[in-house]
N, CA, C and O atoms as CSV, one atom per row, in Angstrom:
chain,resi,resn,atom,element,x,y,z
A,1,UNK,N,N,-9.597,140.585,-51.649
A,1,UNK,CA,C,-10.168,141.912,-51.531
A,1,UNK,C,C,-11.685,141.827,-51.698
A,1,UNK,O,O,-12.239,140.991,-52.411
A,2,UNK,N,N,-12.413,142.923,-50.857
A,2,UNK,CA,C,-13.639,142.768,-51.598
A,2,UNK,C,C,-14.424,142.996,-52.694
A,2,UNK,O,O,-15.566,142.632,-52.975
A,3,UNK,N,N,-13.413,143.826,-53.403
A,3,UNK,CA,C,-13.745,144.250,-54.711
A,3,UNK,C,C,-13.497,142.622,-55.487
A,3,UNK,O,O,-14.162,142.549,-56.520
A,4,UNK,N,N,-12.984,141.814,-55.299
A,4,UNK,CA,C,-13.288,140.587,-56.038
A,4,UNK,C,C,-14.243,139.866,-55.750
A,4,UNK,O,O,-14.858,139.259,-56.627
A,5,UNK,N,N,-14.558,139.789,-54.454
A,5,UNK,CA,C,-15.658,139.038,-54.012
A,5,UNK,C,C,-16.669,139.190,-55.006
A,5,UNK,O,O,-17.134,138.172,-55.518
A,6,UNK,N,N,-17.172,140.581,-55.434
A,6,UNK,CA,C,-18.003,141.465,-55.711
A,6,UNK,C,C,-18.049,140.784,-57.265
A,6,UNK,O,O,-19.082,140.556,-57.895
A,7,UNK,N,N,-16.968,140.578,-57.621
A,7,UNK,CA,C,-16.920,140.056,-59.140
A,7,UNK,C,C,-18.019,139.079,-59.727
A,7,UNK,O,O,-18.490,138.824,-58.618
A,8,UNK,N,N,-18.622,138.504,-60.386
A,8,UNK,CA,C,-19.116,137.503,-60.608
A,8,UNK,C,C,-18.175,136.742,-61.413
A,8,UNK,O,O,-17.591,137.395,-62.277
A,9,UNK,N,N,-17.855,135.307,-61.305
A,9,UNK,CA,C,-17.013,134.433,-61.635
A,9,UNK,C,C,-17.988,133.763,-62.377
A,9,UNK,O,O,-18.842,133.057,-61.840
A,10,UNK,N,N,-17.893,133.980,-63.825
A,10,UNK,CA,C,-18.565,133.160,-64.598
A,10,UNK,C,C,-18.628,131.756,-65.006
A,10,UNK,O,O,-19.406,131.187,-65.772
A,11,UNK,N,N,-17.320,131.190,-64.107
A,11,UNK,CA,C,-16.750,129.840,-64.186
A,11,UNK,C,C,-17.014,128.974,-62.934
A,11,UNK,O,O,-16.501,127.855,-62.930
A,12,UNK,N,N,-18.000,129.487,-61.517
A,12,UNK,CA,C,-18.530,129.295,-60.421
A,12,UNK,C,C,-19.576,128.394,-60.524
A,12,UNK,O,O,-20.527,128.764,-61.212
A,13,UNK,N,N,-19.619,127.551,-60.127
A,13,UNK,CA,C,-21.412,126.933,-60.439
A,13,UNK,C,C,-22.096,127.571,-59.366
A,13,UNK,O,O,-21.621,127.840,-58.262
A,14,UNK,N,N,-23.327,127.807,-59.805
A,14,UNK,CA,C,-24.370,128.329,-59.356
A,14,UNK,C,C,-25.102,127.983,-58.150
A,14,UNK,O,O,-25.530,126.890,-58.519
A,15,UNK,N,N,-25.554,128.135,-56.967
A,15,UNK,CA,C,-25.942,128.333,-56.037
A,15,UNK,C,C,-27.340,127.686,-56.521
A,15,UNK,O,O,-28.005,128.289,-57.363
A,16,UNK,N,N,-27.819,126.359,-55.945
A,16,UNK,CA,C,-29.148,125.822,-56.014
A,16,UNK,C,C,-29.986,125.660,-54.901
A,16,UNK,O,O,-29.469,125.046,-53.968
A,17,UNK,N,N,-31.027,126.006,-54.761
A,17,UNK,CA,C,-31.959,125.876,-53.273
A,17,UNK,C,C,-31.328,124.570,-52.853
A,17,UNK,O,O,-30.601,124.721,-51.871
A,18,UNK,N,N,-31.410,122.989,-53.432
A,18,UNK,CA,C,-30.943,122.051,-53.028
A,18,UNK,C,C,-29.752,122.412,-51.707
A,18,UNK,O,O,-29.740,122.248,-50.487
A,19,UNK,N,N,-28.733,123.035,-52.815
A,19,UNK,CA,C,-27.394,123.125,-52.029
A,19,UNK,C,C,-27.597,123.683,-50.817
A,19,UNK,O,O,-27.096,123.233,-49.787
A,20,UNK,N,N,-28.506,124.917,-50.882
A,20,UNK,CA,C,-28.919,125.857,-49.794
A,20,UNK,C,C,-29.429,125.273,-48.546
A,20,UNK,O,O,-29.124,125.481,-47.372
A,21,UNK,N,N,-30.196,124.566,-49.043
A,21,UNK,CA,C,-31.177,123.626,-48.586
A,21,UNK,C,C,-30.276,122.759,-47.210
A,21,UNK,O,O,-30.446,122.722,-45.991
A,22,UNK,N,N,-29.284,122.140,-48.148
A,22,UNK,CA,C,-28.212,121.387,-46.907
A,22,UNK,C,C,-27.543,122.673,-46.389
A,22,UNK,O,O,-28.043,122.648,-45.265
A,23,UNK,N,N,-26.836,123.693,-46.388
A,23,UNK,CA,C,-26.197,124.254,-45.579
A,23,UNK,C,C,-27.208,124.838,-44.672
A,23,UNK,O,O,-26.724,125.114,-43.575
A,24,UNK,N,N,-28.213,125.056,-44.771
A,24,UNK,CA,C,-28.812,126.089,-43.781
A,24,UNK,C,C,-30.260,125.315,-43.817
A,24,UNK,O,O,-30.270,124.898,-44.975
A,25,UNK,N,N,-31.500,124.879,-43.206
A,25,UNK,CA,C,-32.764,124.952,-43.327
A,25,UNK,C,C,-33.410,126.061,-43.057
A,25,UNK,O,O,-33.042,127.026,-42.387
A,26,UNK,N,N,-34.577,125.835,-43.719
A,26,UNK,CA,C,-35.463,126.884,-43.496
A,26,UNK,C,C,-35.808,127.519,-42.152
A,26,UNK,O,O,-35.759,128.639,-41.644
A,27,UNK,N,N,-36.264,126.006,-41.736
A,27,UNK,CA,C,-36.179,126.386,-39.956
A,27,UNK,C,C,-36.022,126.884,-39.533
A,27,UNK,O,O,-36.870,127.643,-39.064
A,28,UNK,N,N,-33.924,126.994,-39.103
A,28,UNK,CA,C,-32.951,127.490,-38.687
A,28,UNK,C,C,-33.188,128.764,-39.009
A,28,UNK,O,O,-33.373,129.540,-38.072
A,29,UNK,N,N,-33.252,129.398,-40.710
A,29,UNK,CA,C,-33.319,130.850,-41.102
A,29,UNK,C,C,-34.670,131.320,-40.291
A,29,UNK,O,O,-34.852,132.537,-40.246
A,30,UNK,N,N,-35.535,130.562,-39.712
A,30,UNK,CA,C,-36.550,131.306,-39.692
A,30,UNK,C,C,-36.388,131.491,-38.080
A,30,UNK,O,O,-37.216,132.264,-37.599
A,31,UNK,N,N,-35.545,130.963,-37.248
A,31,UNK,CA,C,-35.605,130.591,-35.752
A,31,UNK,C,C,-34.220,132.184,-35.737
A,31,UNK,O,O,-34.147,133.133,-34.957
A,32,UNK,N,N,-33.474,131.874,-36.779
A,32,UNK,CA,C,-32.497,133.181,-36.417
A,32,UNK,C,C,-33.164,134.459,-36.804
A,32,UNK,O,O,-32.682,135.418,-36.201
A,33,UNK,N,N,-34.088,134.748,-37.596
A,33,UNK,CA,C,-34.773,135.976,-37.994
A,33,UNK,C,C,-35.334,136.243,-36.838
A,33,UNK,O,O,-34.780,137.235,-36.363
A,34,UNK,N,N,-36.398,135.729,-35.961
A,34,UNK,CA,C,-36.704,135.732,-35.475
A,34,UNK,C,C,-35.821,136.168,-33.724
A,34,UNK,O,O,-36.209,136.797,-32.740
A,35,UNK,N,N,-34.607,135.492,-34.043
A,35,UNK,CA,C,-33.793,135.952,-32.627
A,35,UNK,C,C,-33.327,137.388,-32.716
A,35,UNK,O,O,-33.388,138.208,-31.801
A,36,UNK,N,N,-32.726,137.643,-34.267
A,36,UNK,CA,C,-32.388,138.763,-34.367
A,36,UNK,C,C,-33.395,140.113,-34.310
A,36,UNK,O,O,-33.059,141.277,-34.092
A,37,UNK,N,N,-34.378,139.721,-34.506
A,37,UNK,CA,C,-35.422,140.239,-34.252
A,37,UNK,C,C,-35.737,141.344,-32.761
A,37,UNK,O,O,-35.910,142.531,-32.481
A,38,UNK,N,N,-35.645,139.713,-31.994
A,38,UNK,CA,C,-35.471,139.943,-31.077
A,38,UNK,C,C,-34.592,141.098,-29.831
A,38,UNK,O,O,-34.887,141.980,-29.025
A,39,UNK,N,N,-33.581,140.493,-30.263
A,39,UNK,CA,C,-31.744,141.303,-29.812
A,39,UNK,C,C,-31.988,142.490,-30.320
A,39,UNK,O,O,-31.784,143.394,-29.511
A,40,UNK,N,N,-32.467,142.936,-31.694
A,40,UNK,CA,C,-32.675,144.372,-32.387
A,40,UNK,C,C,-33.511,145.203,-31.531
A,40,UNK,O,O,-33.181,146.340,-31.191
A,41,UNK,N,N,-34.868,144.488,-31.098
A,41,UNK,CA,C,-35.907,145.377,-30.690
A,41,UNK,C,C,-35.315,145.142,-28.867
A,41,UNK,O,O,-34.848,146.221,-28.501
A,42,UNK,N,N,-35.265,144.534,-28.216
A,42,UNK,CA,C,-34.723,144.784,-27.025
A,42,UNK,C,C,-33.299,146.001,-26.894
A,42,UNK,O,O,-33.006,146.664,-25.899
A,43,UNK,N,N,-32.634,145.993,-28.182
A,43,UNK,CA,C,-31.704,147.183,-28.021
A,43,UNK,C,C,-32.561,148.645,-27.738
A,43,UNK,O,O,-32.604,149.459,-26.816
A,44,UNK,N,N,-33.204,148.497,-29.057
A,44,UNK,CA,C,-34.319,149.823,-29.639
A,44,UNK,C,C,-34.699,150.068,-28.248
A,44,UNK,O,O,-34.208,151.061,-27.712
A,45,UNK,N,N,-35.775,149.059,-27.337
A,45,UNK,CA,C,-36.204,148.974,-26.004
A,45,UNK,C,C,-34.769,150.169,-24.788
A,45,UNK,O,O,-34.606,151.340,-24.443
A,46,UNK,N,N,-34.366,149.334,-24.681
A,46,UNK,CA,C,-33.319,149.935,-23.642
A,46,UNK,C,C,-32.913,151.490,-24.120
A,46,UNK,O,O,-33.221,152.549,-23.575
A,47,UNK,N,N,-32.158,151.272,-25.264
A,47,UNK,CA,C,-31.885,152.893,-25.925
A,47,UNK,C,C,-33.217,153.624,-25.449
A,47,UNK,O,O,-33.132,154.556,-24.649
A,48,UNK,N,N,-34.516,153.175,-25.969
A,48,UNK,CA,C,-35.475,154.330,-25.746
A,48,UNK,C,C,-35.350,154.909,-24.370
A,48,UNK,O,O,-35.345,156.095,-24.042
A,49,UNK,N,N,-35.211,153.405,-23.334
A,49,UNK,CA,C,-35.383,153.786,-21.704
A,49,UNK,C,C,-34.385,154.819,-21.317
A,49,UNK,O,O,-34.800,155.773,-20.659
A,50,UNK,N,N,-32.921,154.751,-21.689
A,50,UNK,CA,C,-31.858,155.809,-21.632
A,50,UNK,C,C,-32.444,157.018,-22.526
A,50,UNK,O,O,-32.297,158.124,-22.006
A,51,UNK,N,N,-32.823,157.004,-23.271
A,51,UNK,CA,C,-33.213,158.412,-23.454
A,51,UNK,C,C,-34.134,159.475,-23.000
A,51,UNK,O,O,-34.187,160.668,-22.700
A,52,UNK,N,N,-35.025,158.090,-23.144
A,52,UNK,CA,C,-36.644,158.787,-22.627
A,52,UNK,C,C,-37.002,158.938,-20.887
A,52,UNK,O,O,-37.625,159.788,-20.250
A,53,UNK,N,N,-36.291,157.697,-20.498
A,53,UNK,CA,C,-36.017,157.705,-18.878
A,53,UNK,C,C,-37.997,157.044,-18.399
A,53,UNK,O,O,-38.796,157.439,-17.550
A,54,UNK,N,N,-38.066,156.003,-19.392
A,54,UNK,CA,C,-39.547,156.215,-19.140
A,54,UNK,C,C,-39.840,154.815,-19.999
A,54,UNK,O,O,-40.021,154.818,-21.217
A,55,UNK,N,N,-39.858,153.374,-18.996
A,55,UNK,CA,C,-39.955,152.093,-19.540
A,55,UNK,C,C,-41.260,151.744,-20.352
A,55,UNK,O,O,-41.152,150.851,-21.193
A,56,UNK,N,N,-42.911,152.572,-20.128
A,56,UNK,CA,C,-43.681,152.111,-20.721
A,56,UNK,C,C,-43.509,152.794,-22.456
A,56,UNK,O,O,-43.983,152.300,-23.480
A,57,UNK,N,N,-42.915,153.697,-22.364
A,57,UNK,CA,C,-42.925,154.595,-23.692
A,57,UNK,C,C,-42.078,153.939,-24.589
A,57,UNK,O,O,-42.220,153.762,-25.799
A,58,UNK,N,N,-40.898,153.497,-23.600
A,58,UNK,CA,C,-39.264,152.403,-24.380
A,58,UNK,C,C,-40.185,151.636,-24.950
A,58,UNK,O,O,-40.140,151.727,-26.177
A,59,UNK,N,N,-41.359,150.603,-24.377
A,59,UNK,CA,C,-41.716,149.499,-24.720
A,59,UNK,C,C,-42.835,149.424,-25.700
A,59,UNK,O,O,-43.173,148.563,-26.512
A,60,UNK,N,N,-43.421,150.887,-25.290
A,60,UNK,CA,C,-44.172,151.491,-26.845
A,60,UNK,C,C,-43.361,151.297,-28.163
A,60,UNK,O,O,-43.492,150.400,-28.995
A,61,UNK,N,N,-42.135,152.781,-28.155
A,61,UNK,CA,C,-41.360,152.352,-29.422
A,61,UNK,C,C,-41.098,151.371,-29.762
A,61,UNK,O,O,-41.073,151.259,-30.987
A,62,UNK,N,N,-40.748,150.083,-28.918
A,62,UNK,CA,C,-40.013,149.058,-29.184
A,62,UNK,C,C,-40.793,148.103,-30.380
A,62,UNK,O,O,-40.505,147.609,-31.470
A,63,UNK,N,N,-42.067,148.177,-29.378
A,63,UNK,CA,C,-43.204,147.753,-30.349
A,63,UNK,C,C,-43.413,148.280,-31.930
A,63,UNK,O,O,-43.353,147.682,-33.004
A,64,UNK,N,N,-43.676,149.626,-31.588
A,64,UNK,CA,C,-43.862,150.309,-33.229
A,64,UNK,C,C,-42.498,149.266,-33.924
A,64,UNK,O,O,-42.621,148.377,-34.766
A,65,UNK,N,N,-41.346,149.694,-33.305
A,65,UNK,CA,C,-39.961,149.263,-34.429
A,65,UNK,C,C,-40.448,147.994,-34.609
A,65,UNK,O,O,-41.037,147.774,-35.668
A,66,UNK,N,N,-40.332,147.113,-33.809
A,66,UNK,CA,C,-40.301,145.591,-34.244
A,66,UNK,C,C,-41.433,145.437,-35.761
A,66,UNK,O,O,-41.070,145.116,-36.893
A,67,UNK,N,N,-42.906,145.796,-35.286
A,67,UNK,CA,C,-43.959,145.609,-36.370
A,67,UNK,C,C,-42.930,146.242,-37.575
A,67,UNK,O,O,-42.379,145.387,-38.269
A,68,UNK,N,N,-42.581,147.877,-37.927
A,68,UNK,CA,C,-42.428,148.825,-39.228
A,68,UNK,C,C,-40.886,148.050,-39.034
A,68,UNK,O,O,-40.900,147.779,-40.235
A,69,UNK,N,N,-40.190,147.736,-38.788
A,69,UNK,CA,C,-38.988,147.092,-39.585
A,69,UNK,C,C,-39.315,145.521,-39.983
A,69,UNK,O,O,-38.714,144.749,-40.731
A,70,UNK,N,N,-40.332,145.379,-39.302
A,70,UNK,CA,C,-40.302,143.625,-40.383
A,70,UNK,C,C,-41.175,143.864,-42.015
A,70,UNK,O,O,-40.998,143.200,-43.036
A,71,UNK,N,N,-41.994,144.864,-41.839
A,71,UNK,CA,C,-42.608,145.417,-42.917
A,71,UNK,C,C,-41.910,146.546,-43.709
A,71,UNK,O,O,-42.413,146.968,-44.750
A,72,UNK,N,N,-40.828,147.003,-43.250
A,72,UNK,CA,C,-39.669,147.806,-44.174
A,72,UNK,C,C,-38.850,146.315,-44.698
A,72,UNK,O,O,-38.842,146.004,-45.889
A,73,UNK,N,N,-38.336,145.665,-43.881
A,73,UNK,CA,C,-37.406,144.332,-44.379
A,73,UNK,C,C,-38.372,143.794,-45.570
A,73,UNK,O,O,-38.102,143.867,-46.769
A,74,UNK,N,N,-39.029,143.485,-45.254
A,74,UNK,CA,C,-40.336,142.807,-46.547
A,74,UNK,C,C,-40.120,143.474,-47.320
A,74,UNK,O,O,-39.352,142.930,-48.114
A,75,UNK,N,N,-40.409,144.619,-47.650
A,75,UNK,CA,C,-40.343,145.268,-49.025
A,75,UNK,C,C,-38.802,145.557,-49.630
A,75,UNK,O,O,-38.598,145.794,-50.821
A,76,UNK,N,N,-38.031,145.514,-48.874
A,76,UNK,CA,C,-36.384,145.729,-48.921
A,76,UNK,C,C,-35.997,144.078,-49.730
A,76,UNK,O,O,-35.382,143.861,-50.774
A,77,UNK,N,N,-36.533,143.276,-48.917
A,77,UNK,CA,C,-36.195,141.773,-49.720
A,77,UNK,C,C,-37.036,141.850,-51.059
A,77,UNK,O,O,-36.319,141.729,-52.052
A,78,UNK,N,N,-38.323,142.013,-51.317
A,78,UNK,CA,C,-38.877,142.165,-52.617
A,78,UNK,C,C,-37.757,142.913,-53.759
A,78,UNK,O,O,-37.181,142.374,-54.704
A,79,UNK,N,N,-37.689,144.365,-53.286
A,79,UNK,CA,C,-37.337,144.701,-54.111
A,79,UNK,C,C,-35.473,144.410,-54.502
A,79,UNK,O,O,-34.770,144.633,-55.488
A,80,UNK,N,N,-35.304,143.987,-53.541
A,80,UNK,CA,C,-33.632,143.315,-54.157
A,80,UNK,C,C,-33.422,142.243,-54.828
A,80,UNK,O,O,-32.392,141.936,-55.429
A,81,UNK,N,N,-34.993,141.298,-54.677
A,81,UNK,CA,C,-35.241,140.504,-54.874
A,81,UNK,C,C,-35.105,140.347,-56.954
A,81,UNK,O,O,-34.607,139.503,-57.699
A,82,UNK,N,N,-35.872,141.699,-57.184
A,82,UNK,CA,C,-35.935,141.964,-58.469
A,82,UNK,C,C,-35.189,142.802,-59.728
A,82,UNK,O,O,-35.453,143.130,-60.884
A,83,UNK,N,N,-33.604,142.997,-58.331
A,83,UNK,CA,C,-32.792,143.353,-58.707
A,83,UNK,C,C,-31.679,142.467,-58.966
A,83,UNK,O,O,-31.182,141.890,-57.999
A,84,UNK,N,N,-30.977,142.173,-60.705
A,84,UNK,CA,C,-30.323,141.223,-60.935
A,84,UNK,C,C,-28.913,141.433,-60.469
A,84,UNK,O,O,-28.237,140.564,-59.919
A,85,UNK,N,N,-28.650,142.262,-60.649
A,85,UNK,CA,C,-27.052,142.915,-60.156
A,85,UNK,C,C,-26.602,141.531,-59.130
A,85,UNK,O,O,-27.307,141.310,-58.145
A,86,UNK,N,N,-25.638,140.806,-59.366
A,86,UNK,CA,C,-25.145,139.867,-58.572
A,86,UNK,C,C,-25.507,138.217,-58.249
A,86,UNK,O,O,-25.096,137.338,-57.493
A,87,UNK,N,N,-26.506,138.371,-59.279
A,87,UNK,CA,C,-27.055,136.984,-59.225
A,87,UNK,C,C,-26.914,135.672,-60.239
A,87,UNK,O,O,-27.479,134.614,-59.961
């Protein structure tokens, strides 16, 4: 269930950058942020064009979103960052 997931298992060993380190590189996290990025703001893009009926304006918004959600995400990771709940 996910209400266990949610549990903290005090008998778990702990999650070390090392470990992290081998399952995933930095790289990789930074090559998929970046795709998703991508896929997000090309949605935003198209949605605008269906609404707005008007590709330079789609590609306006698209722009605004991409910049104000990587700078909403930034502050969203800070501050969860400094939230212990689950760690």
């Amino acid at each position: 269930m996910i209400a266990d997931q949610l549990v903290v298992d005090s008998k778990k060993e702990k999650t070390t950058f090392e470990k992290d380190k081998v399952s995933e590189s930095p790289k990789r996290s930074i090559a998929k942020s970046i795709s998703w990025r991508v896929v997000g703001t090309l949605d935003t893009i198209i949605i605008s064009w269906i609404v707005t009926g008007t590709l330079s304006l789609a590609f306006s918004i698209g722009l605004v979103e991409l910049v104000t959600k990587m700078v909403l995400y930034f502050f969203h990771e800070r501050i969860w960052n400094g939230i212990k709940w689950g760690k």
